[in-house]
C-alpha positions as CSV (number, residue, x, y, z in Angstrom):
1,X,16.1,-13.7,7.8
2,X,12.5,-13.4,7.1
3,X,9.6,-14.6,7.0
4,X,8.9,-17.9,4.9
5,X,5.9,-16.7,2.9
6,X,7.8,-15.6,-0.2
7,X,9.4,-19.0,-1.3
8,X,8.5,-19.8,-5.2
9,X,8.0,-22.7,-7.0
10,X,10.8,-21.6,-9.7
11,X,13.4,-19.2,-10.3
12,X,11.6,-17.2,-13.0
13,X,8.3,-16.2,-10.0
14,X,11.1,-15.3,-8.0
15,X,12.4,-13.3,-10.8
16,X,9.0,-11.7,-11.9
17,X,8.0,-11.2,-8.2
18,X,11.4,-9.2,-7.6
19,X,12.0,-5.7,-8.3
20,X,14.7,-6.6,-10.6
21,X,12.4,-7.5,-13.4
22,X,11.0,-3.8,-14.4
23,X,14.8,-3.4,-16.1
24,X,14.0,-5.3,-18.8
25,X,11.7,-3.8,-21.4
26,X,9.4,-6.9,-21.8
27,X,5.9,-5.0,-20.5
28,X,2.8,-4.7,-22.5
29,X,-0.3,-3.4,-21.8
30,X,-3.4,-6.0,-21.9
31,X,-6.8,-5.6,-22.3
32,X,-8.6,-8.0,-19.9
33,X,-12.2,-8.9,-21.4
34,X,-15.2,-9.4,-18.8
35,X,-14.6,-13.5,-19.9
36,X,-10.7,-13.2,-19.0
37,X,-9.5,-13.4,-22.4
38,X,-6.4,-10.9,-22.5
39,X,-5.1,-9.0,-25.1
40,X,-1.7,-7.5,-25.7
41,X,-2.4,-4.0,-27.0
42,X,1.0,-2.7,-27.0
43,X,4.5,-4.2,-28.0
44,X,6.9,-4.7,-25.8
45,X,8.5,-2.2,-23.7
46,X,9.4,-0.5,-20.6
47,X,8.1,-0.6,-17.2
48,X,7.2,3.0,-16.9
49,X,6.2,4.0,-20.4
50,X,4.2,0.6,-20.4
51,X,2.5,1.8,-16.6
52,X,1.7,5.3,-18.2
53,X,0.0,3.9,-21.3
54,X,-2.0,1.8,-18.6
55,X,-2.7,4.9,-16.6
56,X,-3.7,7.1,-19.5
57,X,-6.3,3.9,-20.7
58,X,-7.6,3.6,-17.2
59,X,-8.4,7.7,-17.2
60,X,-9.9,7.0,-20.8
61,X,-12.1,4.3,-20.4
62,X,-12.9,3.4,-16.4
63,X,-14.8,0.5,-17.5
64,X,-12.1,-1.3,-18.8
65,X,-9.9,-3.4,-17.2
66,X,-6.0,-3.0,-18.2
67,X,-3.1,-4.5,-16.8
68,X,0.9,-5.1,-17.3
69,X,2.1,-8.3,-18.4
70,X,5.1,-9.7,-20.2
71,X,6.0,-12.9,-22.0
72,X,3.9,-13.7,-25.3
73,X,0.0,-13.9,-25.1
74,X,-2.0,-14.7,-28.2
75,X,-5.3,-11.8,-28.7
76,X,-8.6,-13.5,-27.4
């Protein structure tokens, strides 16, 4: 069966935890400020393209702290 450490409080962190997720072509690259603000630099779109944009930022600018997210985030 398992072990019990991957229950979720909803259906959608199951989902987002799950490697059925990187299907859908909702990834954007953000920007995540020193303070935590994020911002989306990129529309959205798929898991790979969106994890070589990230790469190619990281390679660019070492400083800076860029992740993959989905859903809608509002810049600062």
């Amino acid at each position: 069966m398992g072990m019990d450490s991957a229950w979720y409080p909803t259906f959608l962190d199951a989902f987002f935890e799950s490697a059925a997720c990187v299907e859908l072509p909702i990834w954007k690259v953000i920007r995540v400020e020193a303070d935590g603000a994020r911002t989306p630099l990129t529309e959205e779109g798929a898991w790979d393209a969106t994890w070589h944009r990230i790469s190619e930022l990281r390679a660019r600018d070492p400083a800076g702290r860029y992740e993959c997210g989905h859903g809608t985030l509002s810049p600062g």
